[in-house]
C-alpha positions as a printed Julia matrix, in Angstrom:
274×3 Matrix{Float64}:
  49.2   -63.16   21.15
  49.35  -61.42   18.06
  46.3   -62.82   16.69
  44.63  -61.22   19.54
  46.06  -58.03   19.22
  44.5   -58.06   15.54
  41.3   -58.77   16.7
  41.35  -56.17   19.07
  42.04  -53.81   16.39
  39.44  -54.63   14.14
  37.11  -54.58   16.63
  38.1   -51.19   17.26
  38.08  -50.04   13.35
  34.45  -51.71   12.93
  33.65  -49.65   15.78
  34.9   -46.23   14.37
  33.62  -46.96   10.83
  29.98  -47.75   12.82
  30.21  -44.06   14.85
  31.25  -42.71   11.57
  28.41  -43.77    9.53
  26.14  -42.81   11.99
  26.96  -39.47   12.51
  26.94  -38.82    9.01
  23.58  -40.23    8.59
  22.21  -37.67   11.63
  23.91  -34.88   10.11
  22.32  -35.22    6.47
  19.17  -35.68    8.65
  19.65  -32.43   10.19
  20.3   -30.31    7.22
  17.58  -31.76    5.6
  15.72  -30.61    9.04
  17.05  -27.11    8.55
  16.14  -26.84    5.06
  12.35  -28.07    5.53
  12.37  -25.55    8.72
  13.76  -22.43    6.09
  11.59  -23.12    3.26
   8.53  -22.69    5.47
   9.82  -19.45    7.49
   8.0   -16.2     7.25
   9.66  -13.48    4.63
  13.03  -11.82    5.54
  13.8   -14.76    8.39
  17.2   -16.5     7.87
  15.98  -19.28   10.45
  12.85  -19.65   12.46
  10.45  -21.72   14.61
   7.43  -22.79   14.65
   6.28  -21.48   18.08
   8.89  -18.46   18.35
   8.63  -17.36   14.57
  11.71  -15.57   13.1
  15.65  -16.48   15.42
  17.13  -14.56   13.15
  17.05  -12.55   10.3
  18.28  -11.91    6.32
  21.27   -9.37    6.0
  19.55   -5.82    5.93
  16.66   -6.5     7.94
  15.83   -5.59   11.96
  14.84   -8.27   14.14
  11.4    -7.45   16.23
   9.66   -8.92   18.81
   5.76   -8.42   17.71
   3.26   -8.79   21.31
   0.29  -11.04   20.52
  -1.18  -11.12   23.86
   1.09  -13.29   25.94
   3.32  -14.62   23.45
   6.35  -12.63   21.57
   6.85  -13.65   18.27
  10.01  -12.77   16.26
   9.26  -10.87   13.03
  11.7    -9.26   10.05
  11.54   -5.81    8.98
  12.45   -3.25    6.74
  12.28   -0.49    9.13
  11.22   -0.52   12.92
   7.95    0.44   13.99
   6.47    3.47   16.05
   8.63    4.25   19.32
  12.13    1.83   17.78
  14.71    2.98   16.24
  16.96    0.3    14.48
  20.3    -0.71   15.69
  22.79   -2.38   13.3
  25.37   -5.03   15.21
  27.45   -7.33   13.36
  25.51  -10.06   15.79
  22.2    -9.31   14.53
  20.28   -5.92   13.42
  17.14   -5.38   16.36
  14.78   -2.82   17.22
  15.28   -0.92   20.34
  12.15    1.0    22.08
  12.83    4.93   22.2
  13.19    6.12   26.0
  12.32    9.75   25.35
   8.28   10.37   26.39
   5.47   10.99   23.66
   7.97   10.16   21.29
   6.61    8.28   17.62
  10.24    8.06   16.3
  13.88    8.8    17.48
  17.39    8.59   16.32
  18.8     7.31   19.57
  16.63    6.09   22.82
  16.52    9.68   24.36
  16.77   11.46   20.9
  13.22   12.32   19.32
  12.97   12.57   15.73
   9.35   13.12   15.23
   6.66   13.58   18.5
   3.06   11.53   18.67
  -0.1    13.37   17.82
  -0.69   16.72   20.09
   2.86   17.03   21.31
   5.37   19.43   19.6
   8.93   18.52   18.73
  12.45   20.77   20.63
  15.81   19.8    20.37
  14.74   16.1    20.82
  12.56   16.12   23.03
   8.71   16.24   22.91
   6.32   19.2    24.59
   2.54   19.28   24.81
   3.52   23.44   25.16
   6.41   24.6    23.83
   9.25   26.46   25.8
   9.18   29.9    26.9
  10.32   31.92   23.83
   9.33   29.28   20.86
   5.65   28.81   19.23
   3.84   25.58   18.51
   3.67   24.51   14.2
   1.07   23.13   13.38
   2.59   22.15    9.78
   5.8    20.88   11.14
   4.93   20.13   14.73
   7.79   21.88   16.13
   8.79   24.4    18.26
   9.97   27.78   16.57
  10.53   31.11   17.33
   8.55   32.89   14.67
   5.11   31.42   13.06
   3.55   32.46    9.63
  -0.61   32.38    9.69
  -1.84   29.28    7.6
  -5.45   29.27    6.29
  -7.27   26.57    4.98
  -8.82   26.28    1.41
 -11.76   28.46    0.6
 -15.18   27.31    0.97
 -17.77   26.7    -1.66
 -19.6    30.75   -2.61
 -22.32   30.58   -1.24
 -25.98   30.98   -2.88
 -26.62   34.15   -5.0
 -28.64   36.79   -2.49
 -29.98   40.08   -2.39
 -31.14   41.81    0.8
 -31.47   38.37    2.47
 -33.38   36.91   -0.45
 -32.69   34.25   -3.1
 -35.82   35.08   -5.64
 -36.88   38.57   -7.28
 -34.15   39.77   -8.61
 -31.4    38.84  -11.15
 -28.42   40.81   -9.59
 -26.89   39.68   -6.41
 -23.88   38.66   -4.53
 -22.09   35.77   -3.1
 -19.54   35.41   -0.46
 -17.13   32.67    0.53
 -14.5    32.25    3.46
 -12.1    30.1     4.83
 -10.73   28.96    8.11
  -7.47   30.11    9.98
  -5.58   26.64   10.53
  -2.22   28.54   12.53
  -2.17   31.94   14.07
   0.87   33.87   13.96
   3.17   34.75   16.16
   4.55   37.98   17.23
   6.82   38.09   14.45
   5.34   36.13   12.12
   3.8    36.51    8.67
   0.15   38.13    9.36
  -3.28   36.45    8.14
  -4.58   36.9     4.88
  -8.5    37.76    4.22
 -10.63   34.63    4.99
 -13.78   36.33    3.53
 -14.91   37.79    0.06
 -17.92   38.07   -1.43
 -18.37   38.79   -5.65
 -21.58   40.49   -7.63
 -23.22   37.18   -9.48
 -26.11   37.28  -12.11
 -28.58   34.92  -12.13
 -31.94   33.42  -13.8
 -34.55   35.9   -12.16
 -37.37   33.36  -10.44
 -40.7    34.63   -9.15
 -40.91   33.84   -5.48
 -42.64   31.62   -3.88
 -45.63   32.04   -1.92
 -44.03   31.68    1.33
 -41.23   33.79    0.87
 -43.42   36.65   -0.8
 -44.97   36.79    2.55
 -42.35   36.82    4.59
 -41.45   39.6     2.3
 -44.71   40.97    2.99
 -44.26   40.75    7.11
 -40.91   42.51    6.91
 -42.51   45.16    5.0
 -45.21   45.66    7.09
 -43.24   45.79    9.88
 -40.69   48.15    8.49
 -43.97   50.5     7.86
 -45.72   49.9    10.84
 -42.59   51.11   12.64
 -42.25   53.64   10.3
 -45.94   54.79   11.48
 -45.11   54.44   14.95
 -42.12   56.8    14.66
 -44.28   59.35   13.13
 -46.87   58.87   15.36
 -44.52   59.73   18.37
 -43.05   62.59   16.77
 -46.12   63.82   16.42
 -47.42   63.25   19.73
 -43.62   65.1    20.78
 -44.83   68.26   18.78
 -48.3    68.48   19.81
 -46.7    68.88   23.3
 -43.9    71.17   22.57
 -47.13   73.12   20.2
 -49.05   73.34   23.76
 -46.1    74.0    26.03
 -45.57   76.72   23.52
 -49.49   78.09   23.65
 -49.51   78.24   27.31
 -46.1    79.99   27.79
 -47.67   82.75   25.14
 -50.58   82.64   28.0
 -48.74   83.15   30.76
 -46.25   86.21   29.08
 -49.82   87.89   27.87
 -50.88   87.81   31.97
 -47.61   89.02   32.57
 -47.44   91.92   30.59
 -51.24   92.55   31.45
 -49.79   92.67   35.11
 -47.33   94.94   34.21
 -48.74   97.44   31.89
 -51.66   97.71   35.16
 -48.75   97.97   37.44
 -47.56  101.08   35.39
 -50.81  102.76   35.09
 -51.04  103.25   38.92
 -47.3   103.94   39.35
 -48.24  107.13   37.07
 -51.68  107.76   38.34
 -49.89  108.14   42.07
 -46.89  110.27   40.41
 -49.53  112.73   39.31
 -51.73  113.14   42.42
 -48.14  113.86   43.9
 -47.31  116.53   41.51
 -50.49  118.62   42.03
């Protein structure tokens, strides 16, 4: 009976020293498993698959699902991308998708921080036209209640000139401008000048054949309308010279009329007298 009994029990301890050794032999396998599997993750993962990319992620870093079509792969950042905003757990650090519209980045999901392209940031919250009271900022892309004028650089001068031309002389001027980027408001800081012009000096040039006859054309224009001007005044004062002659005419007949007119008026008075 008690021979038995001590076969039983070293059946029983060959049994627990087999299930022993055997686990111990998977787990070694399995480390080894998880250290081939982290030694071949992507930067910044703390473990990984191959089909789902980074599980988790290195202290310090946000865990974000990246779209490639279909499939969601799990990437590490630094910082979350447009429209997330980072949430730290003591689980695991993840980007969450902003809530509030037309928003690029926020503090919270329905807190804008910065607005996309075209839309204007207030109070957290992003406005293709600002509120009634507050003007759009071009620099800052904000809503405000008072905005300066911004200009842009000045141009290149332009070429040296004189009366239109670019040849025949050796004094001219140039000019130059710029562009107003942000118009003021009401209360704002007014414009500045965004043109001026400068004498210049440069190498006189003969001019070209071409341009000495367009020269030639606007001169002979300028003259022939010169001539045509004095021709009509002319024309004016021969007609005011015969409106002139012919009411001489008529006060001559008049006065002829008259001075007849008299003569009779005294020739009757006399016959009356005698």
């Amino acid at each position: 009976m008690q021979f038995r009994m001590l076969s039983v029990v070293l059946i029983l301890l060959n049994c627990m020293e087999y299930i022993g050794s055997h686990n111990a032999s998977r787990g070694r396998r399995h480390r080894r498993t998880n250290a081939s599997v982290s030694q071949s993750c992507p930067k910044g993962c703390d473990r990984c698959s191959e089909y789902n990319g980074c599980l988790s992620c290195k202290p310090r870093l946000f865990f974000f699902l990246e779209r490639n079509g279909m499939r969601q792969t799990g990437v590490c950042l630094s910082s979350c991308p447009s429209g997330y905003y980072g949430v730290r757990t003591p689980e695991m650090n993840k980007c969450t998708r902003c809530r509030a519209d037309n928003c690029d980045t926020c503090f919270t999901k329905n807190f804008c921080t910065k607005c996309k392209p075209g839309f204007y940031l207030h109070k957290g919250r992003c406005f293709d036209i600002c509120p009634e009271g507050f003007f759009p900022s071009n620099q800052t892309m904000e809503c405000t209640t008072h905005v300066d004028c911004e200009v842009s650089a000045w141009n290149a001068w332009s070429s040296c000139t004189k009366r239109g031309k670019t040849c025949g002389f050796r004094r001219g001027s140039e000019s130059r401008k710029r562009e107003i980027v942000q118009f003021p408001s009401a209360h704002g800081k007014l414009c500045p000048k965004i043109t001026e012009s400068r004498k210049c000096i440069v190498q006189k040039k003969r001019c070209s054949i071409g341009e000495k006859d367009k020269v030639k054309i606007k001169r002979s224009r300028k003259e022939g309308n010169k001539e045509a001007k004095q021709g009509k005044q002319a024309k004016n004062r021969g007609k005011e010279n015969k409106n002139n002659r012919e009411g001489g005419r008529n006060e001559k007949t008049q006065n002829k009329k008259r001075r007849g007119q008299n003569k009779k008026l005294i020739t009757t008075t006399v016959s009356t007298v005698h």
